[in-house]
BALOBA-1460 file (C-alpha; in Angstrom, 3 decimals):
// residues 113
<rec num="1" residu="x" x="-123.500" y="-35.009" z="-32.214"/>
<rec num="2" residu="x" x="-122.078" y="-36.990" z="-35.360"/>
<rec num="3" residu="x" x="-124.479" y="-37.174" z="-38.323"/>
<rec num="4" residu="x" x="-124.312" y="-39.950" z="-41.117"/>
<rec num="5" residu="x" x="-125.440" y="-39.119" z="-44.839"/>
<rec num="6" residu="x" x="-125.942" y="-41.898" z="-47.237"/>
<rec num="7" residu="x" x="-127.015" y="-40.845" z="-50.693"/>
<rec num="8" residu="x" x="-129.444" y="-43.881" z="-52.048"/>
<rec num="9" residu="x" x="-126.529" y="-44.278" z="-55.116"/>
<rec num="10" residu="x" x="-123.993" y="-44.450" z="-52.233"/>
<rec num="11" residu="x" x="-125.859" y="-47.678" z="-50.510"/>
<rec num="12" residu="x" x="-126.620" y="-49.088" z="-54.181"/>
<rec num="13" residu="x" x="-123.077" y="-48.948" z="-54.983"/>
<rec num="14" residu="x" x="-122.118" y="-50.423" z="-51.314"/>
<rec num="15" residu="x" x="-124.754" y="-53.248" z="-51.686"/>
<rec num="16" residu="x" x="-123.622" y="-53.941" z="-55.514"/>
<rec num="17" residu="x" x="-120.287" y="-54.229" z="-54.920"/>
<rec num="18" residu="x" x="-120.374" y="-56.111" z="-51.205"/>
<rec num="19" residu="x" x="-122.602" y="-58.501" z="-53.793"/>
<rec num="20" residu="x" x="-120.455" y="-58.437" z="-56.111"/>
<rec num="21" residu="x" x="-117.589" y="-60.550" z="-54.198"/>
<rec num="22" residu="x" x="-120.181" y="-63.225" z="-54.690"/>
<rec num="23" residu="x" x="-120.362" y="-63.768" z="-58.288"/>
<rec num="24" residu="x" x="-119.035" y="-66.866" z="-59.483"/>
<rec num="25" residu="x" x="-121.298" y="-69.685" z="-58.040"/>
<rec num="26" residu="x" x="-124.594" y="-69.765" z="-56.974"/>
<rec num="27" residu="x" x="-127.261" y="-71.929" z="-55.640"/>
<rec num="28" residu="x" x="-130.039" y="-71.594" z="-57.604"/>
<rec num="29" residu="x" x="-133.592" y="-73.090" z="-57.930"/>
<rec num="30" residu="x" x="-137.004" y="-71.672" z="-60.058"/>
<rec num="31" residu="x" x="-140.083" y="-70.610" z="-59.151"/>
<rec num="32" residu="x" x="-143.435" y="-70.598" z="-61.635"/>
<rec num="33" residu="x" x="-147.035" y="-71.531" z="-61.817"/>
<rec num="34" residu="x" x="-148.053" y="-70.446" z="-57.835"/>
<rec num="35" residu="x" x="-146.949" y="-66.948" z="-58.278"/>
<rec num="36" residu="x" x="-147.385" y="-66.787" z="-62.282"/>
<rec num="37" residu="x" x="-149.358" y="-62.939" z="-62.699"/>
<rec num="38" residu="x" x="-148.903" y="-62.254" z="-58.775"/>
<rec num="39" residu="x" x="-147.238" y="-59.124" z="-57.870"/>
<rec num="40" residu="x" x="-143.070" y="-59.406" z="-57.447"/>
<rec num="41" residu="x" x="-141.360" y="-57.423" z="-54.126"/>
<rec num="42" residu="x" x="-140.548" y="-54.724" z="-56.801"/>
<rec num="43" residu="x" x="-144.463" y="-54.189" z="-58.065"/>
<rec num="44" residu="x" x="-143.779" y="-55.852" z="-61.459"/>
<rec num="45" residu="x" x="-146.401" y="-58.973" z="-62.294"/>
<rec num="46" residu="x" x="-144.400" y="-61.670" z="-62.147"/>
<rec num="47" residu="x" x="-144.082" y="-63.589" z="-65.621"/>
<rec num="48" residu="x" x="-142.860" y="-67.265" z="-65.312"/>
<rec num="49" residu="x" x="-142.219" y="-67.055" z="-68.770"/>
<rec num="50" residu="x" x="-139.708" y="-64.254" z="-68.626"/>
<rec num="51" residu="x" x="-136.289" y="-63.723" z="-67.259"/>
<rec num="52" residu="x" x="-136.447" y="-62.695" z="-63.887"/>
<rec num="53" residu="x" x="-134.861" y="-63.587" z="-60.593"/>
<rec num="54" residu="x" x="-135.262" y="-63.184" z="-57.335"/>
<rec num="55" residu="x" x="-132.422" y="-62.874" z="-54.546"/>
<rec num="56" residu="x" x="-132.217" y="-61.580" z="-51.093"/>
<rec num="57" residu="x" x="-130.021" y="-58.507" z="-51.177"/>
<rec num="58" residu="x" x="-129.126" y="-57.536" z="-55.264"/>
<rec num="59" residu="x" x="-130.544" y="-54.474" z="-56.036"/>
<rec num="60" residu="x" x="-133.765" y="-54.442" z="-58.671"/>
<rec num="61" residu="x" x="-132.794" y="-53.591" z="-62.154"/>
<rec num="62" residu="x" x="-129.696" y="-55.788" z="-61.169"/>
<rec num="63" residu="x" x="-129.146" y="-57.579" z="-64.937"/>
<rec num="64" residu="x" x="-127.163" y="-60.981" z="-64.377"/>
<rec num="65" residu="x" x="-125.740" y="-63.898" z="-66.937"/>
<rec num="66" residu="x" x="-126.470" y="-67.179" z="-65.388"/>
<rec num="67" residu="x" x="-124.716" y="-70.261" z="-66.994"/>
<rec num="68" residu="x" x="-126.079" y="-73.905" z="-66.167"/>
<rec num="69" residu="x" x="-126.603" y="-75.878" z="-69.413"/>
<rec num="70" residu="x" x="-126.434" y="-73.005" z="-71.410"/>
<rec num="71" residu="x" x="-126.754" y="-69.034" z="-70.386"/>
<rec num="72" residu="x" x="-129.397" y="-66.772" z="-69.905"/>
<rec num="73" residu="x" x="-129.361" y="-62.843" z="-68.532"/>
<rec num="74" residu="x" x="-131.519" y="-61.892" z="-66.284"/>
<rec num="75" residu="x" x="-133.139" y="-59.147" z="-64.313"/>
<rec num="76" residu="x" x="-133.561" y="-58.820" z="-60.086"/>
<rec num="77" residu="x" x="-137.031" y="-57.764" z="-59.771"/>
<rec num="78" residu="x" x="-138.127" y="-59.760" z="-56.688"/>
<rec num="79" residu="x" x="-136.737" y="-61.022" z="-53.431"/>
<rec num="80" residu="x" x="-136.281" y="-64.583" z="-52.396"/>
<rec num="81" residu="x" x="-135.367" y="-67.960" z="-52.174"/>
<rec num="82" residu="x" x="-135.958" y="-68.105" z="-48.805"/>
<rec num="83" residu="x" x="-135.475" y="-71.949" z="-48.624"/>
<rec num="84" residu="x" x="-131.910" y="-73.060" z="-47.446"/>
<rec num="85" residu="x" x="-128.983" y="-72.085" z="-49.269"/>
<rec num="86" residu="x" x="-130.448" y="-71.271" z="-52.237"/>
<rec num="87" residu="x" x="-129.003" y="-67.792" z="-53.467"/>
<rec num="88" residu="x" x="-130.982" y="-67.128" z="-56.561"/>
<rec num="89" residu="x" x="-134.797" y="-68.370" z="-57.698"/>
<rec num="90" residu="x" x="-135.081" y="-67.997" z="-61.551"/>
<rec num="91" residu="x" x="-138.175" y="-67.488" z="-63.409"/>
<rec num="92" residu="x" x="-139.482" y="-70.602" z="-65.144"/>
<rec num="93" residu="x" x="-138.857" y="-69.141" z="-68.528"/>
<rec num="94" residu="x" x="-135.046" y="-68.431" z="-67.822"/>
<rec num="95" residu="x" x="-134.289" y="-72.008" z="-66.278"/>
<rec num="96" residu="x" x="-136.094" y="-73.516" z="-68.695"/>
<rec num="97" residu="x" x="-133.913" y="-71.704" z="-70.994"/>
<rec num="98" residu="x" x="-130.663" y="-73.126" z="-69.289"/>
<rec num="99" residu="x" x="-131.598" y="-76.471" z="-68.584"/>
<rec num="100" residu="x" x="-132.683" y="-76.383" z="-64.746"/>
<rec num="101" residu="x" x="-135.889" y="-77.410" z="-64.935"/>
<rec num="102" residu="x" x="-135.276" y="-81.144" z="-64.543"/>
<rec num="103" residu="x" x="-132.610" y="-80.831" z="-61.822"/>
<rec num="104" residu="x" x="-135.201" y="-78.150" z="-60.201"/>
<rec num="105" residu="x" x="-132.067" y="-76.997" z="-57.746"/>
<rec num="106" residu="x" x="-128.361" y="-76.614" z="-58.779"/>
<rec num="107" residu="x" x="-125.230" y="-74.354" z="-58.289"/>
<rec num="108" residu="x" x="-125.363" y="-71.762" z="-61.773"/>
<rec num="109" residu="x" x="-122.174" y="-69.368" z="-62.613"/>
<rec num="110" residu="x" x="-122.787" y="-66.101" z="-62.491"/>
<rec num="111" residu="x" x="-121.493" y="-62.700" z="-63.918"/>
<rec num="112" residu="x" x="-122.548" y="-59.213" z="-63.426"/>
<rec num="113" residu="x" x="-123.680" y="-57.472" z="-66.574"/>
């Protein structure tokens, strides 16, 4: 019988950099008042003032630079958008910061930090 060991830095690394191919462009949308002080995927309270994101598959602790208007780094600490194509929900604060409130959805560059 064949046995499989994974180390939890071995599937980090795997998941960052199978990610990774996708930084460049990203659909991206916010998210604020509904979940302001509920509790993120990663137990944090979720702050729509700060600068947060959520996406499907990055690990937590993942720290991006998302350009729109301007730029803004940011931390994965909860999962999501689950709407469409959307790739990446920002916390109020951080699209706020880089002009995509207004718009509300639009594709963002993105760079690993």
């Amino acid at each position: 019988m064949l046995k499989l060991f994974a180390t939890t830095a071995t599937i980090a690394a795997a998941t960052l950099s199978t990610s990774a191919l996708s930084a460049g462009t990203m659909l991206a949308s916010w998210y604020g008042p509904y979940f302001h002080g509920r509790t993120t995927a990663n137990g944090e309270t979720y702050d729509m003032y700060g600068f947060t994101a959520a996406h499907k598959t990055l690990p937590f602790g993942t720290e991006l630079r998302v350009c729109y208007d301007g730029c803004v780094d940011v931390r994965i600490n909860d999962r999501g958008p689950y709407i469409g194509a959307r790739e990446l929900d920002l916390s109020r604060g951080a699209a706020n910061a880089i002009g995509l409130i207004n718009p509300g959805v639009a594709n963002v560059q993105v760079s690993y930090l």
